[in-house]
C-alpha positions, 0 to 999 in steps of 0.5 A: 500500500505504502508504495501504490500511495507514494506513487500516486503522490507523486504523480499528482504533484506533475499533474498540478505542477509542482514537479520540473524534469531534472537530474537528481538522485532517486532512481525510478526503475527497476529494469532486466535486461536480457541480451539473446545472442543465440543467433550469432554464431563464432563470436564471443559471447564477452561483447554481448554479457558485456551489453547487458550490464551496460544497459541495465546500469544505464536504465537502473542507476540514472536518476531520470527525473527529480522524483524521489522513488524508494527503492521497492517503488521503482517502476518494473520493466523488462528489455528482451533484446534479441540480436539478429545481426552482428558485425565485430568488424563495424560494431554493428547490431541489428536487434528487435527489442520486446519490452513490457512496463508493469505496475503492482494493483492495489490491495494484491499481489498481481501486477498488471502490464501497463504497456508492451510491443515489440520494436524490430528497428532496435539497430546502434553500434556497441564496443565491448566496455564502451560507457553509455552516457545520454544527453537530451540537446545532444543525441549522438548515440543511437543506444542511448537515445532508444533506451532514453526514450524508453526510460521516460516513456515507462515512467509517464505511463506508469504516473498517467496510471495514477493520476489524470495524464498525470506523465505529462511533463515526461512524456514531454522529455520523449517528445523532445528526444523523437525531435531530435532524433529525426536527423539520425540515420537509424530507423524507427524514429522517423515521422510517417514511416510507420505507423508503430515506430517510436515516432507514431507512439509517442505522437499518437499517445501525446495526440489530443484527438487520442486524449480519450486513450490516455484518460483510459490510463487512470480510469483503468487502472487506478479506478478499475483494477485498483478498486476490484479488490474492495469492490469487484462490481465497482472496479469492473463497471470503471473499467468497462467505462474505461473500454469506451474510452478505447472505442472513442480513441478508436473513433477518433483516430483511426489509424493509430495503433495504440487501440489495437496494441493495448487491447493485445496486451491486454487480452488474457487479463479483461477475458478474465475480468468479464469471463463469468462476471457482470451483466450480459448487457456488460459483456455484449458491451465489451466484446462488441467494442473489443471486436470491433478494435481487434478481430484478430482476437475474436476467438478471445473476446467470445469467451466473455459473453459465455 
């Protein structure tokens, strides 16, 4: 409880105001990081244990923002990195990143996924032991400039779950990393290239026709799963409020991903919200505004109205 109030505390104080983005000590994330290099072959693995620990000490001991967080509230995330392609010659990788950012649920010992995809332009250029340092008004590290991006992007989700966009002010420091980044040669950060790229999330969640999606975040999470343990009728009727967010957002931005991909992390965990809860009326609610977001998941989103 003490950490799920701190937390929402702080997040607060972004939401009025009251916090600037800077650089000071209280670490926010409790990152694993995973390097599978079982694809590369005739290499020693010392380049890529030596990648791994690189980035975790990147992600773990930079203080990101002034937000003071102890260390059992650190937000959870994980950075699955599967390298496809390595060049010992040019330092070279080519990888796909899985990542998946977490938080705890009030009143119980599950912790839901707050937001998780796949990145399959994950390229930089790595030396064994080379140090990763990240400064925001000058990006010339691609490594950096992803994992960066990332790291802010974990922590304003996680604080949009406690509060009203209660991340804006981080998702801001993202915004500003995307900007400077469109002058890199590496992929996934242009404008318009594609759809589920680093440019079109962060664009699409900052969106103000895709406000609805980011409400979706604290009616969700803080009014939904965090109220299901005191009142399960309670928390579930938020949450069904919160999925008509998602159809708006939908609606109002048609193109955008951010529906289709929340709604695929997601599955597993709203199929058993509603699996043998809640009216009928509820469950033919959700699953037409399911079905209609992601058909590829139909099969799922018939096993709420049984």
């Amino acid at each position: 409880m003490y950490r799920h109030l701190n937390r929402l505390i702080l997040s607060l104080f972004l939401f009025l105001g009251g916090v600037s983005i800077s650089l000071i000590n209280g670490q926010e994330l409790n990152c694993t990081v995973k390097v599978n290099h079982s694809q590369i072959q005739g290499t020693s693995a010392g380049v890529f244990e030596s990648l791994e620990t690189a980035i975790s000490e990147f992600m773990n001991n930079r203080s990101w923002t002034d937000l003071q967080f102890q260390k059992a509230e650190r937000i959870d995330c994980n950075l699955n990195i599967t390298v496809k392609k390595y060049n010992a010659s040019t330092n070279a990788f080519s990888c796909e990143l899985l990542f998946q950012v977490t938080r705890p649920v009030f009143n119980s010992g599950y912790n839901t996924v707050v937001f998780s995809m796949r990145d399959t332009e994950f390229t930089f250029s790595y030396q064994e032991q080379d140090a990763l340092e990240f400064n925001e008004n000058n990006l010339d590290n691609n490594l950096t400039a992803m994992l960066a991006y990332y790291a802010y992007l974990f922590i304003g989700m996680d604080l949009d779950t406690f509060s009203p966009m209660g991340g804006t002010e981080v998702l801001h420091v993202v915004e500003s990393i995307v900007n400077s980044a469109q002058s890199m040669s590496e992929p996934g950060w242009k404008a318009f290239d594609k759809t589920n790229n680093r440019h079109a999330i962060i664009n699409d969640y900052m969106d103000s026709s895709m406000e609805p999606f980011r409400n979706l975040q604290y009616k969700y999470y803080r009014q939904g799963l965090d109220e299901m343990a005191q009142n399960a009728d309670r928390g579930r009727t938020a949450i069904t409020e919160a999925l008509e967010m998602l159809k708006e957002a939908s609606s109002e931005k048609p193109l955008s991903q951010l529906p289709q991909i929340f709604t695929d992390f997601k599955r597993d965990e709203i199929v058993n919200i509603y699996s043998g809860h809640g009216t009928e009326k509820e469950k033919q609610q959700v699953y037409d505004i399911l079905s209609d977001i992601n058909a590829n998941q139909i099969t799922y989103w018939k096993k709420i109205t049984k």
